[in-house]
C-alpha positions as MATLAB code, in Angstrom:
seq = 'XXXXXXXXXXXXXXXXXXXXXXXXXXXXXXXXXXXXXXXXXXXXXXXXXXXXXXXXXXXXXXXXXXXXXXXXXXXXXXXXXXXXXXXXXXXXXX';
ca = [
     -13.973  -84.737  149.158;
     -14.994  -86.890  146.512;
     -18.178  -84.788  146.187;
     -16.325  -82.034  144.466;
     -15.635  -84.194  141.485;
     -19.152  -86.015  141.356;
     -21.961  -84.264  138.914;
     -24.698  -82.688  140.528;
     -27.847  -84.464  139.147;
     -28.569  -88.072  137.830;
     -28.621  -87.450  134.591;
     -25.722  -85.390  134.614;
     -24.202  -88.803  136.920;
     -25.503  -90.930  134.262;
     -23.626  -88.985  131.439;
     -20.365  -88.943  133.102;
     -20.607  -92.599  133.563;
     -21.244  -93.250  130.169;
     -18.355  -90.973  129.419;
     -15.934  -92.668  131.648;
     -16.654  -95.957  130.789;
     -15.900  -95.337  127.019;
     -12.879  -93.607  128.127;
     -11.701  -96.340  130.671;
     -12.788  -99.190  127.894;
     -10.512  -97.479  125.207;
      -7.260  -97.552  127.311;
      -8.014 -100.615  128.708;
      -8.125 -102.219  124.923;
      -4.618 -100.387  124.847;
      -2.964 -101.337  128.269;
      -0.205 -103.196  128.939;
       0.131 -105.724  131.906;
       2.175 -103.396  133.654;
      -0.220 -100.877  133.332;
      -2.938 -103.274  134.701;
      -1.163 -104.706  137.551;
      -0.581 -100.363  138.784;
      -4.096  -99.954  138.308;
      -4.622 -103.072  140.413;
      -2.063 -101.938  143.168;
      -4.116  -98.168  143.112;
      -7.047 -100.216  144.144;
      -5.664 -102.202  146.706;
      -4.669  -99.075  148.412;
      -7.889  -97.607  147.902;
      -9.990 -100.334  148.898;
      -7.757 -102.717  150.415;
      -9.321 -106.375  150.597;
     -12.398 -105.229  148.943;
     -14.616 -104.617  145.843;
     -15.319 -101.095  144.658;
     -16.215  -99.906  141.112;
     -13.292  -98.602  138.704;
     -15.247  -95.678  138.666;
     -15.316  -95.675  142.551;
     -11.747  -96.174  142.094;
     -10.440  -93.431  139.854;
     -12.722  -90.922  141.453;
     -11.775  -91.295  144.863;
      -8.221  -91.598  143.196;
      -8.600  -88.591  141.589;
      -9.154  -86.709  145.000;
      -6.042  -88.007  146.744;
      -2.865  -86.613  144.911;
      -0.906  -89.523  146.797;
      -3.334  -92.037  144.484;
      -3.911  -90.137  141.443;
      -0.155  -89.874  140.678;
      -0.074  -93.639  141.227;
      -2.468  -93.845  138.691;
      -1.176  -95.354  135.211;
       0.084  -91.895  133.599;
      -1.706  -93.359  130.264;
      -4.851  -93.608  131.982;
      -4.261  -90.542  133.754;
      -3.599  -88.613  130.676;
      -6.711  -90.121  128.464;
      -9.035  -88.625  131.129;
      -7.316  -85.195  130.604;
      -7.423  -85.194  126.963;
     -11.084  -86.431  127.186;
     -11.876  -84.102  129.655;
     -12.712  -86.080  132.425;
     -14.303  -85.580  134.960;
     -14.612  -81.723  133.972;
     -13.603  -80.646  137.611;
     -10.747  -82.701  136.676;
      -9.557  -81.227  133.458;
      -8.536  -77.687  134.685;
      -6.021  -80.017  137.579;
      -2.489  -79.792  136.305;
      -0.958  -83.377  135.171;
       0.291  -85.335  137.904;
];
């Protein structure tokens, strides 16, 4: 399922990265420690005991509603307004 987020090529992959991680650096200089710690419990759920990529994390979020509405709503609404993944932008705010 997480395929239908994922771009199709690796430069397209490469772009989105860069994308996400500019997106995912600005609200992280701009989260609280609340915000953190939900992101942290998100990704224990996800990946419990184990170490996966955020952008592992809010991908594979992203497909689950059950985890992307557990997502920080500041976070979750950043990637919207940036567009984000692009499959992602036309999904109604959770």
């Amino acid at each position: 399922m997480i395929n239908s987020i994922l771009p199709t090529t690796p430069s397209q992959d490469a772009d989105e990265r860069k994308r996400f991680h500019a997106i995912f650096n600005d609200w992280l200089s701009q989260a609280s420690e609340e915000e953190f710690a939900q992101l942290n419990e998100v990704r224990e759920r996800f990946a419990p005991n184990q170490v996966c990529s955020v952008i592992t994390l809010v991908r594979g979020c992203l497909t689950r509603q059950d985890l992307a509405a557990d997502l920080p709503e500041s976070l979750r609404q950043l990637l919207l307004m940036r567009n984000w993944p692009q499959a992602y932008a036309g999904a109604q705010v959770l």
